[in-house]
N, C-alpha and C positions, 0 to 999 in steps of 0.2 A: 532789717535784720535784728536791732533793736528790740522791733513790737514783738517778733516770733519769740528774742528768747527772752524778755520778759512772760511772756505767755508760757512756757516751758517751766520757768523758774518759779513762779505762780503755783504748776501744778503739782510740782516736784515739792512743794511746801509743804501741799495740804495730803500728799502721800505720807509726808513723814509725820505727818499729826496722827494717822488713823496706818497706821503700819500691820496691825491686825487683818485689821480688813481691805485692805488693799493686797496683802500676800494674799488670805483665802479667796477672794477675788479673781486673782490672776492665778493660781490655783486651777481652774475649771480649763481656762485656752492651755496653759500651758501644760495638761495633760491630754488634750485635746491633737494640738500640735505633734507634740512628740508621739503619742501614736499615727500620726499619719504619715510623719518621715520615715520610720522606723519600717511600718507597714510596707510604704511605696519602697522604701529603699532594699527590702526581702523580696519582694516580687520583681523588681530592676534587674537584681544581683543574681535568682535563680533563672531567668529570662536572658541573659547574660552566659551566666554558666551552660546552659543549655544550647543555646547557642554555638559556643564554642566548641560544647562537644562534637557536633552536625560538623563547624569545619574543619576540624582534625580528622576527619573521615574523606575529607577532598571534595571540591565542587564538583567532582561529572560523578556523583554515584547515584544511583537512580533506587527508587525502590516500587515494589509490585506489591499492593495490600490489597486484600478482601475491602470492599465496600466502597462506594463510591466517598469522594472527599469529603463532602458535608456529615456524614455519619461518622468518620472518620475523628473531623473538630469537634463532633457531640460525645464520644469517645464509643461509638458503639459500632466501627467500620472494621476495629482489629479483634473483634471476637466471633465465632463464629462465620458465618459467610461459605463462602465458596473456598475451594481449597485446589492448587494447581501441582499438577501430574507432572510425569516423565515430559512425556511430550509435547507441554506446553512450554516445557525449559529446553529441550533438543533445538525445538524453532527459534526459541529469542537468542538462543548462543549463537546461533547461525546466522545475525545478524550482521551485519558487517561494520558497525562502528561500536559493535561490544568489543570492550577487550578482558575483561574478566569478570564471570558469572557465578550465582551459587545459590541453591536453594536452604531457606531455613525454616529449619524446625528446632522446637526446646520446648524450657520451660522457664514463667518467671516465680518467682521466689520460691527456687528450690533450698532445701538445707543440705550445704555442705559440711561435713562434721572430719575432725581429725584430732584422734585423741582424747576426747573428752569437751573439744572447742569445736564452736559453732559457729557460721553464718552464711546471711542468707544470701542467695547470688543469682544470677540471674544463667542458665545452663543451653547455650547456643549450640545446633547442631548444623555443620556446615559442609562445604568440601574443600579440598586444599589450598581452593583460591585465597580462601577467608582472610590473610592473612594480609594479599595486598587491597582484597576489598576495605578494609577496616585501616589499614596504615599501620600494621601490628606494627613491634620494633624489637625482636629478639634480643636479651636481655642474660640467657642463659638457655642451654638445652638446643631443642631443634624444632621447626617448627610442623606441624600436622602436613603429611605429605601423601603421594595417591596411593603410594600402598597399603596405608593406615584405613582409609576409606575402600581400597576392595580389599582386607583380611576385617574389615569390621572392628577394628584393634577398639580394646574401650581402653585410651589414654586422652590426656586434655592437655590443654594451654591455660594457664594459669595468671593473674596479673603479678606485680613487685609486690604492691599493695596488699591483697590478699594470700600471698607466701606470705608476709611479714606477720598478718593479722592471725593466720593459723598455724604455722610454724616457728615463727620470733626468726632469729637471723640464721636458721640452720640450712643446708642446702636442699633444696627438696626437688631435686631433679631425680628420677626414679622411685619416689615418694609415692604411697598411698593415697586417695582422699576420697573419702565416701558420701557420695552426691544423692539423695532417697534412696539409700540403702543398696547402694552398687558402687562398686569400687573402681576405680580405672588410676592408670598410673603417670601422672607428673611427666611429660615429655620437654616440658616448655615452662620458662618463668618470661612473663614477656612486662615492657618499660611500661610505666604508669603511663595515664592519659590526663592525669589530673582528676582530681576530684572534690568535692567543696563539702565531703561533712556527709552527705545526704544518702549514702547508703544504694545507691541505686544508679550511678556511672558507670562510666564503661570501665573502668576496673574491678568490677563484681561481676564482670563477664567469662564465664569459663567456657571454653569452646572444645569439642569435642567431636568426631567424623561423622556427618551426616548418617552412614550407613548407619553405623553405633546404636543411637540415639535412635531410628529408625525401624529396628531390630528391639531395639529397648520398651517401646513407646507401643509399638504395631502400629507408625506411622509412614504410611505409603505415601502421603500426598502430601503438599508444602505450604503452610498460611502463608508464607513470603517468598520473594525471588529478589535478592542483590542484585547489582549490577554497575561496574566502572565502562564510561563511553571514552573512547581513546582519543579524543577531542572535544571539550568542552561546549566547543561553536556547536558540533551536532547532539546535544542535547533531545532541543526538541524535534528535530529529525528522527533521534530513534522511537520518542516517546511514543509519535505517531504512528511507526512501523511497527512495535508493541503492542500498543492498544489496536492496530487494525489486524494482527494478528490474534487479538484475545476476544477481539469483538466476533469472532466466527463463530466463536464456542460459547461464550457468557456473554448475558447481558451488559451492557455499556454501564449501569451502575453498582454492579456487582462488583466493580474492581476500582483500585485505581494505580496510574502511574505517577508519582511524586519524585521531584528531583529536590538536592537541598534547599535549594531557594524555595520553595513552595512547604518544605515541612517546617523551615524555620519562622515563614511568614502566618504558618497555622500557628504556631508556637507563639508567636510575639501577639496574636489575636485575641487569645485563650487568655494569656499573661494581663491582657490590656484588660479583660473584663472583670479577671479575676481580681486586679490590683484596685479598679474601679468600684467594687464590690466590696473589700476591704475598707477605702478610703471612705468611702461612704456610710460603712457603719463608724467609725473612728470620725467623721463629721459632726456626729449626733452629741460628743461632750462637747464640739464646740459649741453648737448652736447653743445646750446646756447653759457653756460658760459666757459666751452671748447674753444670753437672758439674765444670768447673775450680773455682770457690768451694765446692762441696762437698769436691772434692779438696784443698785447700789448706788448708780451716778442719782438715779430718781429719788433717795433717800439723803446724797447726798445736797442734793438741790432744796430739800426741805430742811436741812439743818444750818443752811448758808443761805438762807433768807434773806435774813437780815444787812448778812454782808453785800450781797447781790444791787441789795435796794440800797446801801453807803456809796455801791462802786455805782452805781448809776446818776445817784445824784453829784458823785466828783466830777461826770460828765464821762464816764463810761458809755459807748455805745453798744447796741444790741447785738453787733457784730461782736464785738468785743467781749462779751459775757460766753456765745456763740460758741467763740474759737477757743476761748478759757476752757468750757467744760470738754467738747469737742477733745481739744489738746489729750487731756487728762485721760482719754476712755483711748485714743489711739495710743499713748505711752504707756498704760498698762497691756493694753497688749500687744503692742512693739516687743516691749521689754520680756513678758513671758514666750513671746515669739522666737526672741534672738535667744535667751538662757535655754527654749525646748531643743533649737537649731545645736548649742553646744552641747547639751546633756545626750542629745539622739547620736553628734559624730561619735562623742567614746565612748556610750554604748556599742556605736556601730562599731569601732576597733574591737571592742569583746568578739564579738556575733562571729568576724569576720571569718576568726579561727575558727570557728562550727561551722558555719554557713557562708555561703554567699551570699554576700549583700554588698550596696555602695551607695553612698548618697551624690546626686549628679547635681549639678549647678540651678535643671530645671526644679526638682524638688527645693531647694534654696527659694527659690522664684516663689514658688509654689508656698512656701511658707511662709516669708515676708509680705506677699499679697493677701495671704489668708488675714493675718492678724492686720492689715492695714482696714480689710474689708468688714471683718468684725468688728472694730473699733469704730467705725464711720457709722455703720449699719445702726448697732445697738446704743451706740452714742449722741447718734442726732439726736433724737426725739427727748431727753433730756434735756440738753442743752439747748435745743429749740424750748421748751417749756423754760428754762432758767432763764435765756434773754427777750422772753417777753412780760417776765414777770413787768410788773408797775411800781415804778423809785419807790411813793411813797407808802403804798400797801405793802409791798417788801419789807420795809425801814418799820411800819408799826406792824409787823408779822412776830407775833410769840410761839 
């Protein structure tokens, strides 16, 4: 215990002799670092958020998309494709472990405007089911019902959220609001679902009667088909009776059927590559700052010659000179490692309020190993050159 914190105490000396350049030094990792917490901890937190949203919707809800799944993760399975009819929704309700069904159509980023204020949301057209497909939670007003969808009624469902953001705290039950230049009238203020910042949750969702929207659109046919199974356990039971029903009419990869387990594990897929992606260009200052501690321990091993070739003729051995410099290139970037670790959580408390983000214990891991590993990496080979210098050519080194 001794010899380590002699060895520590050694290094911590010759930090504070050259304090210049041992900040600009640790400089490189510890901007290094802090972006990659930072990074990882944004794609965690919307990976996360997203997440959640999928299970406030309930584990049995099933969904029908265009395109088989692999196109789908490439994100090119929800545009275009095939499009399902009346009667390809008559049969799947007829199933017997559907318990509420609904076809949709809309639009994403329409402009909502009222008054002068604007934003962008995302304009869902559905049928009356919608309400326990989704987990709505009426909040004020009344929710979209079957005679809104056979008179064609153009009224919507609205979030807290979005009242607040376009109205401020007035009541907007029977209210106006003009969605691309059509008007429909405020039937429903429905409870937040939560949202993290990002503009594009399901409280930017305005739902409005299939037929409506249908009539609005000259949209006959459906890109999606909801759907709640009235037991969990038959899941994939129905999925099969679905798809063996869809498979008569359309090709087998023209479609697919996804339950939430399956869109949240596409999700955490996408997340992983994408986050992978990120971290890896924010590796590139490490490696940077890498190269600057390897450069700098080598410059200092030429300045400390002389001392090297004292400490070996006191009877310093090779290991000992070894673990000296060693020491020093891991504590510089321990120490930029642990101050990047603090500087990234209360940035992260900033963020938090705008976005979702979190930093998880792995990421911790994740950053303590890095700076252990840069340190070792770019440190040996230094310190291998300093403890094989020769006492006495050391000792007459100018």
């Amino acid at each position: 215990m001794n010899y380590f914190y002699f060895i520590l105490k050694t290094s911590l000396d010759d930090f504070k002799r050259n304090k210049l350049r041992t900040f600009l030094t640790s400089l490189g990792i510890f901007i290094g670092i802090l972006s990659i917490i930072l990074l990882n901890s944004l794609g965690l937190g919307l990976k996360q958020y997203l997440n959640n949203q999928f299970e406030s919707l309930g584990a049995n809800l099933l969904y029908i998309y265009p395109g088989s799944k692999k196109s789908i993760v490439r994100g090119g399975g929800l545009v275009g494709g095939i499009k399902f009819d009346a009667r390809d929704f008559n049969q799947i309700e007829k199933i017997n472990e559907v318990s509420e069904i609904s076809p949709i159509i809309g639009k994403t980023g329409a402009l909502a405007e009222v008054k002068g204020k604007e934003e962008i949301i995302d304009l869902l057209g559905a049928n009356e089911k919608i309400s326990k497909l989704f987990n709505l939670e009426l909040e004020k007003g009344r929710l979209i019902e079957k005679r809104d969808c056979n008179k064609k009624s153009k009224v919507v469902m609205i979030s807290s959220v979005l009242a607040k953001k376009l109205f401020g705290n007035t009541d907007v039950i029977n209210e106006t609001i003009t969605i691309d230049g059509n008007s429909y009238k405020i039937i429903a203020v429905l409870k937040a679902k939560g949202g993290g910042g990002l503009g594009s949750d399901l409280d930017t969702h305005v739902y409005a009667p299939l037929s409506t929207l249908s009539l609005i659109y000259g949209e006959k046919k459906y890109p999606f088909i909801y759907l709640k199974v009235k037991n969990k356990e038959n899941i994939d039971s129905t999925k099969e009776k679905i798809t063996a029903i869809l498979k008569k009419k359309y090709d087998e990869n023209s479609f697919s059927v996804l339950d939430q387990k399956e869109t949240m594990s596409m999700l955490d897929s996408i997340f992983n590559v994408l986050n992978f992606v990120l971290v890896g260009i924010a590796s590139i200052s490490l490696v940077v700052g890498g190269v600057g501690i390897m450069n700098i321990m080598y410059v200092s091993v030429t300045e400390r010659t002389k001392e090297i070739g004292i400490r070996r003729a006191f009877g310093a051995r090779k290991k000992d000179v070894l673990w000296l410099f060693l020491a020093e290139s891991l504590f510089m970037c321990f120490a930029s490692g642990i101050l990047a670790l603090i500087f990234a959580y209360l940035i992260n408390m900033g963020i938090h309020y705008f976005l979702p983000s979190y930093i998880d214990f792995l990421t911790i891991l994740m950053a303590i190993g890095t700076c252990s590993f840069i340190g070792i990496i770019f440190g040996v080979l230094p310190a291998k050159k300093a403890a094989e210098l020769e006492p006495v050519e050391a000792i007459r080194y100018e």
